[in-house]
C-alpha positions, 0 to 999 in steps of 0.5 A: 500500500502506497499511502500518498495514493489515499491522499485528497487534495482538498479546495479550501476557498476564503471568502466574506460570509456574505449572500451570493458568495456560495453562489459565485464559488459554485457558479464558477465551477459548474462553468469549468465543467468541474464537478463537486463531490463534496463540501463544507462551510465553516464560519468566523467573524464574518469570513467562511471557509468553504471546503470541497472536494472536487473532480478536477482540484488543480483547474479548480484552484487556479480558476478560483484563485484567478477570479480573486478568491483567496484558494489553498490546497488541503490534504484529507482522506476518505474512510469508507464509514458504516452508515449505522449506529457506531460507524463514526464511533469506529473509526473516531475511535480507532484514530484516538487511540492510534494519537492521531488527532482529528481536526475536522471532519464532513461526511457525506451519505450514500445507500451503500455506506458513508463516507467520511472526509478527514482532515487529520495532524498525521496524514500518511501514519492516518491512512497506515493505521486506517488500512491496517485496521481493515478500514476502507479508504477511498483512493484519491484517483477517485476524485479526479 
């Protein structure tokens, strides 16, 4: 197992957390052709952070950033996460014991299963300790 092969170049986009802003963020992508898998607002004393994960990160970053959104790359991963009672309890678990500290986390839902976007203090030991535990992690060619 190669770790860096489970690492997500996550979008993080900064903005004024003001009407429309979300609106112009997607807008922009969806004119790129660019497509989101995920996301997240976070907010603080009136700026947001939107955090994305999206098919085509490199022309995503350059395209915001030429538009005048302040852009930065994150690195994160996807555990696959039982959609029931105790999954996120697992895998939280698992990462606390292991000394890895979680420093956000999104997720999104699908019939099968979910799936947990993580952004963590020790990526690749993370991603290591995730696979040796028998989770599932969704490979970063995934979303490209």
């Amino acid at each position: 197992m190669i770790e860096e092969d489970y690492i997500i170049k996550q979008i993080s986009v900064f903005s004024e957390n003001r009407p429309g802003r979300l609106a112009a963020v997607a807008g922009a992508l969806k004119e790129a052709g660019i497509n989101i898998f995920a996301f997240s607002i976070a907010e603080a004393d009136g700026f947001g952070v939107i955090r994305t994960i999206v098919d085509q990160p490199i022309k995503a970053h350059d395209m915001l950033s030429n538009l005048g959104f302040r852009v930065s790359f994150t690195d994160v991963i996807a555990v696959v996460m039982r959609d029931e009672p105790g999954g996120l309890y697992d895998i939280a678990e698992m990462l606390g014991n292991a000394e890895i500290n979680i420093e956000y986390a999104y997720a999104y839902s699908g019939k099968e299963n979910a799936i947990l976007i993580l952004r963590v203090d020790s990526t690749k030991e993370a991603v290591k300790k995730i696979h040796d535990y028998g989770e599932e992690l969704l490979k970063a060619s995934r979303f490209k």
